[in-house]
N, C-alpha and C positions, 0 to 999 in steps of 0.2 A: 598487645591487645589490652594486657590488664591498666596501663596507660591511659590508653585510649576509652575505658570503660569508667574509669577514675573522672577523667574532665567530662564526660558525659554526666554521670549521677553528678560532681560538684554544681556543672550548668542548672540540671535540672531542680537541685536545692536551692540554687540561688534563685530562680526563677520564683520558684516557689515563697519563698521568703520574698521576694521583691511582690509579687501578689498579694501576698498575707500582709503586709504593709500598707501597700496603694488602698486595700481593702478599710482597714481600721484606718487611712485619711480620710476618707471619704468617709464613711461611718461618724468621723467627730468633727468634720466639716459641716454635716448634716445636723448634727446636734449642734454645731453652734450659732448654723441659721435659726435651728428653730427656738435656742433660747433668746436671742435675737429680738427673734420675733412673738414671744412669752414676754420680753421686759418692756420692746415699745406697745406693748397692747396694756398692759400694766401701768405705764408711763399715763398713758393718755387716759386710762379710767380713772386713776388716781387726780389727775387736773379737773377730770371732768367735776368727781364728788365734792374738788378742792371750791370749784366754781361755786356748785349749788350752796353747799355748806356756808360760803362769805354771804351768797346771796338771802338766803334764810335770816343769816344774821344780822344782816342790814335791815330786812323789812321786819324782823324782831325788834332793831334797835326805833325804828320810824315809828312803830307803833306803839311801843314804849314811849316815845316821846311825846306821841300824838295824844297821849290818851294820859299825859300826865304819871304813871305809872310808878308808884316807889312808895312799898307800903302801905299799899290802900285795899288791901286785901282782895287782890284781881288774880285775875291766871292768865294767861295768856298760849292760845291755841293758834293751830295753825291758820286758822279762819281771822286771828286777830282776838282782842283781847276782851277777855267777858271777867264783869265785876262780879258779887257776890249774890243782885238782886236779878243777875240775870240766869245765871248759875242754876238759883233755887227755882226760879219760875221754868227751866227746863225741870228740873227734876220732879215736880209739880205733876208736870205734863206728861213726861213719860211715868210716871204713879199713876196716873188718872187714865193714860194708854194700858196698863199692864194690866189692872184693876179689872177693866171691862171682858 
């Protein structure tokens, strides 16, 4: 009997250890779907910003060119590029808006 009580508790250990295993696969199975799925969502926001960013940049560079730009005491906003006479005649106007 005491045999026979030996390979029962060993069975039952092993099982047990074979569960506690199968358990922590899956467990980091699970986590490596979801980092997975954490880098191609990352992946793709990162192309998306990569997009706007060139794109910004180009219609920065067209309106820079368009408008002569190097020097001339301009700024250039997202709406496109405003010189110094037009700068002031805003500022004018919101003066003469805040005033009232």
């Amino acid at each position: 009997m005491n045999d026979k009580g030996n390979s029962a508790r060993k069975t039952r250990k092993l099982q047990a250890s074979r569960d506690r295993w199968k358990h922590r696969s899956a467990a980091k199975q699970e986590e490596i779907r979801q980092l997975r799925v954490t880098v191609r969502d990352l992946f793709n926001s990162r192309e998306y910003w990569k997009s706007c960013v060139q794109e910004l940049e180009q219609q920065l560079q067209t309106v820079q060119e368009g408008h002569g730009v190097g020097g001339l005491g301009g700024w250039i906003f997202f709406g496109g590029y405003m010189d110094k006479q037009t700068i002031a005649r805003m500022l004018r106007t919101a003066s003469a808006l805040s005033s009232e």
